[in-house]
C-alpha angles and dihedrals in degrees: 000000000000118000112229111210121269076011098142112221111217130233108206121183094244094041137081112233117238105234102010137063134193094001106352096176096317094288116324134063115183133196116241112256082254100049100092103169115222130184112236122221092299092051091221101098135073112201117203128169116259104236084048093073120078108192112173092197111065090199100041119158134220132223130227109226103151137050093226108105107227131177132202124213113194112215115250094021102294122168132198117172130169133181100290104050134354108226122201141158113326081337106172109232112223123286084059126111095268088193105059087174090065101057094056085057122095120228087257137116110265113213100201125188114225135203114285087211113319111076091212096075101070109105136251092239083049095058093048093056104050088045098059101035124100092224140045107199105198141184085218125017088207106048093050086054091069095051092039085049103050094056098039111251122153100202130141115245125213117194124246128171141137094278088056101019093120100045092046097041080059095050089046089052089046089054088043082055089061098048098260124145114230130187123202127199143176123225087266138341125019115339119237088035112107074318126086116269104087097088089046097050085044092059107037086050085053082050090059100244124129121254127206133202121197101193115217135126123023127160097214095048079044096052099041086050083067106043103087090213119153100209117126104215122036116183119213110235109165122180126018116219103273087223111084104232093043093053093040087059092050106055082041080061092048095050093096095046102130088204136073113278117232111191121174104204130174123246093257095064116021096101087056088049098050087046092057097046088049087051099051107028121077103265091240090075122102129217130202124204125201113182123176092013107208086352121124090262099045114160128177115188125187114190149127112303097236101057094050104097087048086060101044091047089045093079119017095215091068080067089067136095132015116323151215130197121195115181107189112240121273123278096269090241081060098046094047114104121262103259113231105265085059090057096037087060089036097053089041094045084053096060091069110014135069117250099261099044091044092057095042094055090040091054085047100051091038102035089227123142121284093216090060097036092058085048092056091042098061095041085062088046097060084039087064099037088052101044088055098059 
């Protein structure tokens, strides 16, 4: 229905008024002669100047007669509500999408990168999609809750950890079936790295739907930004191995790594882990530790291998928070591979001799270096073990 102007509009006794409510104006309301009413490119909403509507109630209230959703904007920012709706500037009546966000994402699993620490690095596209999908899958339900919550998203959670990571990986492909969105987000950082999501990408992408990453916080991209090392390769490590002689054959096989070292590693162990490191690694390397990353205690220390147990015993609260560990990356004379007369002595010195006594007569006899004859050793060594099972 368009409103002519001057064009009354009648209040019957039987009949709802269509702009007024109670005793809008005693039963009329009329358009200013100026007030020509027009339909914008949606063709849903009239648009009509503030000061050209004369409504008596202040708190009339509209009808809804009809099933097409229609909404008013008031020229100058003008505003009327009532008790049955409030209506505002290119405000949407119900039977509209009330989440716009939602209908410019695509049915897919959105991998989202979340704050490490500090809440104000998510991203703007994060937030928007968090903000428009039907699922938040979460390592913690609790946890997410916070950061939902902090930025006021109103979304529903689903778990999903390593304990749970295949059941729920099958109920998120079953809503993706149906043409839901659904995010899914770590604790903190990227999901799927040293976190849970990998299985569950992995098994959305064999089910045929698309999966999405939005990059954005990660301790190990954040620390290396701040170490200063030269080095032109790194290789991402993660995790040791939390039993001593597991971890202690790993760092022997990454000896000869001719790339910078990044560990994460928990307070508990991390001096362990740093002795370790000191005792296996060649005592030119150098070893960065970031603890607390865009938290409040942030701390971010370069120096000599060696001396870095001394530093982290010295006070008890560098032994707090999340950490990484960069080792730079070998001298190149120590990451070159031993040549084969080394490991022919070294193979034949093995047969008879323990570990320790056959490297240190092989470095004596080739002139290698000790560090990468003990590594090789004890590569042989786990050959042999290994082929004898």
């Amino acid at each position: 229905m368009v409103l002519m102007p001057e064009q009354p509009v009648p209040r019957g006794e039987n009949q709802p008024t269509l702009l007024g409510g109670g005793d809008a104006g005693g039963g009329t309301t009329k358009i200013g002669a100026v007030a020509q009413t027009h339909f914008d490119e949606h063709r849903d909403i009239v648009f009509c100047a503030a000061d050209q509507v004369n409504l008596a109630a202040a708190h009339a209230k509209i009808p809804f007669q009809h099933g097409q959703p229609m909404a008013f904007e008031i020229g100058g920012g003008g505003r009327f509500s009532g008790g049955a709706c409030d209506l505002s500037a290119r405000h949407r009546m119900r039977g509209m999408n009330q989440n716009p966000v939602a209908n410019l994402l695509a049915p897919a699993l959105y991998v989202v990168a979340t704050p490490i620490g500090n809440l104000g690095d998510i991203t703007l596209r994060a937030l928007e999609t968090l903000r428009g999908v039907d699922l938040v899958a979460c390592e913690d339900t609790r946890h997410a809750k916070h950061l939902l919550d902090h930025y006021s998203l109103r979304v529903p959670t689903l778990a999903l950890h390593q304990h749970n990571e295949n059941e729920a990986a099958a109920k998120l492909i079953g809503l993706l079936a149906e043409g839901r969105r659904i995010a899914l987000i770590s604790d903190a950082g990227t999901p799927g790295i040293c976190d849970p999501g990998a299985r569950t990408v992995a098994a959305v992408r064999a089910a045929g739907f698309r999966v999405v990453p939005l990059p954005g916080a990660n301790a190990a991209m954040t620390a290396l930004a701040a170490a200063g090392l030269l080095d032109e390769h790194f290789l991402f490590v993660g995790f040791l191995p939390a039993k001593v002689g597991a971890r202690k054959t790993a760092i022997m096989q990454l000896r000869d790594v001719a790339a910078a070292l990044v560990f994460y590693e928990a307070p508990h162990r991390v001096l362990e882990t740093v002795s370790d490191l000191a005792g296996l690694l060649s005592a030119r390397h150098e070893i960065i530790i970031a603890r607390e990353l865009t938290k409040l205690f942030e701390q971010i220390e370069r120096l000599p291998l060696p001396q870095a147990l001394e530093w982290l015993q010295a006070d008890a609260n560098r032994q707090r928070g999340e950490f990484v560990l960069i080792v730079s990356a070998p001298p190149a004379r120590e990451a070159a591979a031993l040549d084969a007369v080394a490991e022919h002595v070294l193979t034949t010195l093995l047969a008879e001799l323990p570990v320790k006594q056959a490297v240190k007569l092989a470095t004596e006899i080739t002139n290698q270096p000790k560090n990468a004859l003990y590594a090789r050793a004890l590569a042989l060594k786990a050959a042999a073990a290994a082929d004898s099972l």
